[in-house]
N, CA and C atoms as a LAMMPS dump frame, in Angstrom:
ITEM: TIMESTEP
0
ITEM: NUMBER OF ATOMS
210
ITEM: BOX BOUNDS ff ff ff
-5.0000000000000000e+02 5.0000000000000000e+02
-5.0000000000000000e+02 5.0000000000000000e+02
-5.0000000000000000e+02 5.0000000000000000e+02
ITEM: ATOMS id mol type element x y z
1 1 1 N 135.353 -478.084 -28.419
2 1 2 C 134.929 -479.133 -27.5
3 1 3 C 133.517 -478.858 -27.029
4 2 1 N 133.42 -478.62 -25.606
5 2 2 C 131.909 -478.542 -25.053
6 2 3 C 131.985 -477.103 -24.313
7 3 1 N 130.979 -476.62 -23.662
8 3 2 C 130.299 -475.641 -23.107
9 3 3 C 130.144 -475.674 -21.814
10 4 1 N 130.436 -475.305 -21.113
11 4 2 C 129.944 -475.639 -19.611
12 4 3 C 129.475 -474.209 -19.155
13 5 1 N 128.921 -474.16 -17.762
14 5 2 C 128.624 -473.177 -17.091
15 5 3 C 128.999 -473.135 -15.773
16 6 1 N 130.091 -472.336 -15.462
17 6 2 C 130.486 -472.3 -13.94
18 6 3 C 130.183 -471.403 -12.894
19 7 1 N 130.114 -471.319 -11.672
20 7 2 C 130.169 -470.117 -10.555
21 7 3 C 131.099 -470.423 -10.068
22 8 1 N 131.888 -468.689 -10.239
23 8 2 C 133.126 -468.409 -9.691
24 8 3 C 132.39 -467.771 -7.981
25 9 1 N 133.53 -468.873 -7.158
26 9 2 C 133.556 -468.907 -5.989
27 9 3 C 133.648 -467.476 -5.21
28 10 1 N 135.06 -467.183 -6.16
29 10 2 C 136.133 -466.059 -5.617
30 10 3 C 137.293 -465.521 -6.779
31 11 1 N 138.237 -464.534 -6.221
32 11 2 C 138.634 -463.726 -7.105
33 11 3 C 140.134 -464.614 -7.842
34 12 1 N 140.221 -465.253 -6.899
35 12 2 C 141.554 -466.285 -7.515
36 12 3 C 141.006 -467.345 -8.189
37 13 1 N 139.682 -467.9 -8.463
38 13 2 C 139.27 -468.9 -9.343
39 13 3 C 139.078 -467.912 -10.743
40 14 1 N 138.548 -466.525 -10.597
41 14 2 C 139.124 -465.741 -12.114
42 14 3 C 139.769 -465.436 -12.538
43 15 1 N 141.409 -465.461 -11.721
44 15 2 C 142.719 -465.213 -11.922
45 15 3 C 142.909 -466.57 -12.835
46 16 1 N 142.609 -467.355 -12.148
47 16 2 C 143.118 -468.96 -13.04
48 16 3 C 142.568 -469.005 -14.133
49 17 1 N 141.492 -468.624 -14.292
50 17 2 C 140.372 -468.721 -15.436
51 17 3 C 141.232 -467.718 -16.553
52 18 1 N 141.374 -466.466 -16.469
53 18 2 C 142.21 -465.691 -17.071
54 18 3 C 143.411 -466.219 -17.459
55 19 1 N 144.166 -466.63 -16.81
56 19 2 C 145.145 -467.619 -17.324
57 19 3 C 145.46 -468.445 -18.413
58 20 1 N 144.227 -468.918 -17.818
59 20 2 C 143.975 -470.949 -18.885
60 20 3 C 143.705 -469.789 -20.256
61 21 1 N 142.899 -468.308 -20.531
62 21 2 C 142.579 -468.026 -21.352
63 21 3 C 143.789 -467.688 -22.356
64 22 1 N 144.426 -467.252 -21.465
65 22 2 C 145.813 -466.568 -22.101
66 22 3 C 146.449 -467.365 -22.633
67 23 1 N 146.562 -468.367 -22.076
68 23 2 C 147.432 -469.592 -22.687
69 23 3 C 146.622 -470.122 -24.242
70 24 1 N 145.703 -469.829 -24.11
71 24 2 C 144.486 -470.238 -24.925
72 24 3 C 144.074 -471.567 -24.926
73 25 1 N 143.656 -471.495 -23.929
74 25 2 C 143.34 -473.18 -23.437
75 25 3 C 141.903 -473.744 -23.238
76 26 1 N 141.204 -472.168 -22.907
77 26 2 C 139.838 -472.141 -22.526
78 26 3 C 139.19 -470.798 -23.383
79 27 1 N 138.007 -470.576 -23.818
80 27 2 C 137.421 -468.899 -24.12
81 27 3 C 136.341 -468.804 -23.518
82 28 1 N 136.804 -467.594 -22.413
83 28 2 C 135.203 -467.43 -22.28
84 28 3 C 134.674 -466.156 -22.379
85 29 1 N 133.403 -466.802 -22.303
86 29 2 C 132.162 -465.323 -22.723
87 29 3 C 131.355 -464.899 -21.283
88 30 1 N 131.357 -463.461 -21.424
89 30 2 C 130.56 -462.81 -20.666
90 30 3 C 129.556 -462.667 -20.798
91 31 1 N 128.466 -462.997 -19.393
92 31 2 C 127.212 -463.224 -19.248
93 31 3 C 126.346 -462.508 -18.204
94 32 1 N 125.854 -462.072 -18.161
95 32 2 C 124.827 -461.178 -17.324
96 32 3 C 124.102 -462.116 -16.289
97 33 1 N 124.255 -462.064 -14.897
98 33 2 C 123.652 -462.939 -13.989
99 33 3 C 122.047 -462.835 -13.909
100 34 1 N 121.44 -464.38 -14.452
101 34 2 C 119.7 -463.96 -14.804
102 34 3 C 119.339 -464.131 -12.832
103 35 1 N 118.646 -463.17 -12.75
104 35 2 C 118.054 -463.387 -10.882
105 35 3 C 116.81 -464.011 -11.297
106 36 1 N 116.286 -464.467 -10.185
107 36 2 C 115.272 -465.166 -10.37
108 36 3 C 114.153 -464.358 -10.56
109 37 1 N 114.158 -462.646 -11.2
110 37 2 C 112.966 -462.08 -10.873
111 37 3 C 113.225 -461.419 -12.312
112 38 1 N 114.403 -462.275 -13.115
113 38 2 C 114.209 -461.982 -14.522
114 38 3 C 113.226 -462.515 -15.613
115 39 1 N 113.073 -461.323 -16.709
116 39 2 C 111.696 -462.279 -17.379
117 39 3 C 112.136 -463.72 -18.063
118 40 1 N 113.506 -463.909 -18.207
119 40 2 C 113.543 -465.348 -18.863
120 40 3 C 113.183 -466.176 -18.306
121 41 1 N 112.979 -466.277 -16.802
122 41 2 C 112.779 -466.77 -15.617
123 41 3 C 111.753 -467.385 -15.634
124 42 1 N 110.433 -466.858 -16.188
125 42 2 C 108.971 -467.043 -16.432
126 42 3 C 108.339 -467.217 -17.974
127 43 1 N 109.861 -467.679 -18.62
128 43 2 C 109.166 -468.061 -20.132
129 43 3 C 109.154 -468.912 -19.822
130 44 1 N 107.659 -469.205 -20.443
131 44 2 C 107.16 -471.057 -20.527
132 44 3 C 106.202 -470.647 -19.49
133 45 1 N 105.982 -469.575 -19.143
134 45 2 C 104.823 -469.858 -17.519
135 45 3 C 103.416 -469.563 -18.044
136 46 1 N 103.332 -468.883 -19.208
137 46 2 C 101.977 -469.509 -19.403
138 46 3 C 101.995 -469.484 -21.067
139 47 1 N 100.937 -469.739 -21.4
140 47 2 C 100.963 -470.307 -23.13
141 47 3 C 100.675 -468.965 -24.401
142 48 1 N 100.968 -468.755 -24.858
143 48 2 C 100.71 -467.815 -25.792
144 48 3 C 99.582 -467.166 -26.314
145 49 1 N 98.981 -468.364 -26.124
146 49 2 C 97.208 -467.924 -26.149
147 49 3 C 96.825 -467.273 -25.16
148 50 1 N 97.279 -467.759 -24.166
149 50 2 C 96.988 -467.122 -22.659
150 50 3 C 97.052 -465.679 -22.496
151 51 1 N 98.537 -465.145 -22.99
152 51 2 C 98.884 -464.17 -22.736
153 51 3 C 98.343 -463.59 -23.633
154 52 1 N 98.116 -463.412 -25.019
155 52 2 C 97.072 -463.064 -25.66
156 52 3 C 95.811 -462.216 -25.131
157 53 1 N 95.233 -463.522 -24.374
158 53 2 C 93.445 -463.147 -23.785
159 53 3 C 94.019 -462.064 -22.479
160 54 1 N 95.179 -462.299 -21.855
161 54 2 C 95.428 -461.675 -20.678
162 54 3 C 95.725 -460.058 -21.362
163 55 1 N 96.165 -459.966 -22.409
164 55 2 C 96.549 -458.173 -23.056
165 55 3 C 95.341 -458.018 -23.416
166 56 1 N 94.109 -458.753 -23.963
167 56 2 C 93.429 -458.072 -24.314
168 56 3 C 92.524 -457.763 -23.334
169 57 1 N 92.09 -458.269 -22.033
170 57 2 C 91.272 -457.983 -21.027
171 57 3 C 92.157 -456.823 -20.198
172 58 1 N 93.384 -456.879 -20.532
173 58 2 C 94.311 -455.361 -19.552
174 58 3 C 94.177 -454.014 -20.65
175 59 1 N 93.558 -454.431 -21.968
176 59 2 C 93.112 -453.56 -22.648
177 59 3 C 92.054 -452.943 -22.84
178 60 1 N 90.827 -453.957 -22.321
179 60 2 C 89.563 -453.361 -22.062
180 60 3 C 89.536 -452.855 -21.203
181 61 1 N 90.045 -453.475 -19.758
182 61 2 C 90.085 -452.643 -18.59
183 61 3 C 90.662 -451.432 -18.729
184 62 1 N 91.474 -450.732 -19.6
185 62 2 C 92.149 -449.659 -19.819
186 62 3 C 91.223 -448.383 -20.379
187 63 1 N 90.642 -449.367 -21.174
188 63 2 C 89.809 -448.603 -22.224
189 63 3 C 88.589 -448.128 -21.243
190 64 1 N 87.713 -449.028 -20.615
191 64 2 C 86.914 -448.865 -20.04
192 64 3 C 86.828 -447.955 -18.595
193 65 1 N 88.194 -447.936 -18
194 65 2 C 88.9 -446.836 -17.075
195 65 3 C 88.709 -445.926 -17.574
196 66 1 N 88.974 -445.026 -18.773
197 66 2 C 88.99 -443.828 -19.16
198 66 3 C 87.672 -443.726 -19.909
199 67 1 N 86.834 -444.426 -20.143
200 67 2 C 85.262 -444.034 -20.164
201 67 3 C 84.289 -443.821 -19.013
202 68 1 N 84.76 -443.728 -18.502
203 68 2 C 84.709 -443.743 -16.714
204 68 3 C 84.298 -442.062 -16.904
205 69 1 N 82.994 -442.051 -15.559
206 69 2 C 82.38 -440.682 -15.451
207 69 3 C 82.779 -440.662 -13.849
208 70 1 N 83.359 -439.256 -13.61
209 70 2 C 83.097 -439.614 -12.008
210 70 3 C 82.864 -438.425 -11.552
């Protein structure tokens, strides 16, 4: 059928859920909760090119740090 995505409330909405599975009524898959301070979070936030020019200027700056006299 279809796919959905739910939030479990509480511990008796996963009891039921377990259930419906057993019966084999429903399957579900385990998923890792994304927080909002995950990197999938920020794909799409800037363009490929972007990030590109952005590694290579955190690379000069790197480079140019350790040519550094002090």
């Amino acid at each position: 059928m279809g796919t959905i995505q739910i939030e479990l409330k509480n511990k008796n909405a996963l009891s039921i859920l377990k259930s419906l599975e057993k019966a084999k009524m429903i399957k579900m898959y385990s998923t890792e909760r994304q927080t909002k301070d995950s990197p999938i979070h920020f794909k799409g936030a800037i363009s490929t090119d972007r990030a590109i020019e952005l590694a290579n200027e955190i690379e000069k700056s790197r480079t140019e740090w350790n040519e550094r006299t002090i």
